[in-house]
N, C-alpha and C positions, 0 to 999 in steps of 0.2 A: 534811709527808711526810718519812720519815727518809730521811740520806742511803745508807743499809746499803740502803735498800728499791729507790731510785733505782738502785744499782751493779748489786744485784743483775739487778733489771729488762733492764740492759742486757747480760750475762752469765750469767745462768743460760738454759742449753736450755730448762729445764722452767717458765720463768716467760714464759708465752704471753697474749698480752690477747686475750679472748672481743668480737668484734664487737657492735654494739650489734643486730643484726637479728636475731642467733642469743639472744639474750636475750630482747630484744621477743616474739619467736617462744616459748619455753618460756615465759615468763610468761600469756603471753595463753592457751595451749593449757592451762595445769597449773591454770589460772584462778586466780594466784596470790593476787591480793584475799582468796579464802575461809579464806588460812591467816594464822593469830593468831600465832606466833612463830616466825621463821625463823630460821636461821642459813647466814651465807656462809663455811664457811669458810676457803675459797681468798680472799678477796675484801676487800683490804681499802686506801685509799684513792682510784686513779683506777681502780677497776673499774667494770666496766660493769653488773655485776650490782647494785652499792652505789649506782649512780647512779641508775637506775631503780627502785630499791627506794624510797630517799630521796623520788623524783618521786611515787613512788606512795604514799607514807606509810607503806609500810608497816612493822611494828614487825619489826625484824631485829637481829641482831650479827653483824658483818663483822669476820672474824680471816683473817690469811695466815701459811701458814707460813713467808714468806719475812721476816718483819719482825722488827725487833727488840726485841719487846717480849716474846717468850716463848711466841707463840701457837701454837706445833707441833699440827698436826692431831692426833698421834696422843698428846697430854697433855692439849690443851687441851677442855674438857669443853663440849656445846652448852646452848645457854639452857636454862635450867626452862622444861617445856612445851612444846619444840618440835616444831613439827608437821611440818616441809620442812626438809629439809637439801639445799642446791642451788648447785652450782661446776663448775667447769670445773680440777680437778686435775692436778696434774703427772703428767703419764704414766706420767714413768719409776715412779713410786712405784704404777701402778693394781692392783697384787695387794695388797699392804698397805692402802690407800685402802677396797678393796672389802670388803678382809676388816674393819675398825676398823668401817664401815660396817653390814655384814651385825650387828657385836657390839653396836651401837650400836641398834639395831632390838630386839636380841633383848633387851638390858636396859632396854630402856623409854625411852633417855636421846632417842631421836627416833623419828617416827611415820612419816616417810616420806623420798625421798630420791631427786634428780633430779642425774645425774653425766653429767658430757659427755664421751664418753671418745673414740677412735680407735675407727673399726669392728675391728680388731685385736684389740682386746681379749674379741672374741666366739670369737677361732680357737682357745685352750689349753685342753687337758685341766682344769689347775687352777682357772681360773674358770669353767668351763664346768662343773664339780660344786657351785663354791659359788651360784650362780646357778642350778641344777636342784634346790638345798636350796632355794632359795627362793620358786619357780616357779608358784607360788600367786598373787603378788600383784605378777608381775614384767613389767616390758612396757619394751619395747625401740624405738625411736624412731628412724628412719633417713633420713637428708638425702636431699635430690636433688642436693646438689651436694657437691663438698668445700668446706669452712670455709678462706678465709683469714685465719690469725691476724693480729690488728694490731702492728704492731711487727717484722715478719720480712718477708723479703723471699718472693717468689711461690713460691719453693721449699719454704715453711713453710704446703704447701695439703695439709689432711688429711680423707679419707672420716672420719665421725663420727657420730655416735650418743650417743642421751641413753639413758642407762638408767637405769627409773624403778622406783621400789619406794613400793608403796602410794597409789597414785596410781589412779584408777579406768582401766580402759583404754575405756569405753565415750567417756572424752574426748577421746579419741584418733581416734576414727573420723571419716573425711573432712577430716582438717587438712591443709595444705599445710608442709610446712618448705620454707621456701622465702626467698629476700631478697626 
């Protein structure tokens, strides 16, 4: 683990560790097994998403933009073939994130795409058109409770929402998001 990624961790607002139950829960629901090449790309060392992936065999690359190796979401390119792209993003960056996202969909370079974002991110005019571009194959995923992130104290409890692109929504009917 580099030390850059370590400092960061303790210091950066936007570097939040995703709970392992809020994982468990989106893998199990999005039937994660059926996809052949994933990419994490928030996700990279003691992530939770990396952890269970690992557990579960399945074939992924896990890049963070926070590390020191160069893997910035918005350069770094996803596997050949990828069929899910699935993280828990910095917030602060979610209009950028969504929009790299939506470009990433339209030239082929990923098939579909499961983002955990703040329910927030549903109230702005500007995502709320890029999201009505896409509205076809778009489904939206809402907690029953707020998410505490690991690593923060109880004040770091946020409403949240997975928004899913290309993902079937009939798999969605009757799930529980729940710990």
């Amino acid at each position: 683990m580099s030390i850059e990624y370590e400092k960061d961790k303790c210091m950066n607002a936007d570097h939040v560790a995703t709970p392992r139950w809020v994982v468990e829960n989106i893998y199990s629901l999005i039937k994660v097994d059926d996809f052949e090449n994933i990419w994490l790309p928030f996700n990279n060392y003691d992530s939770e998403f990396k952890l269970k992936a690992s557990e579960l065999n399945l074939q992924y690359k896990a890049t963070h933009i926070f590390d020191d190796l160069g893997s910035d979401f918005f350069t770094t390119e996803p596997p050949e073939n990828c069929d899910l792209m699935i993280s828990n993003p910095p917030f602060s960056q979610q209009n950028e994130i969504i929009a790299r996202s939506f470009k990433l969909i339209d030239q082929k370079a990923i098939q579909s795409f499961a983002l955990l974002l703040p329910l927030a991110t549903l109230e702005t005019k500007k995502r709320a058109s890029m999201f009505q571009a896409y509205n076809d194959k778009l489904s939206i995923l809402i907690f029953k409770k707020r998410i505490k992130f690991l690593g923060h104290s109880t004040s770091f409890n946020r409403g949240c929402c997975w928004i899913c692109y290309n993902i079937p929504a009939e798999e969605f009917n009757g799930f529980s998001m729940k710990e």
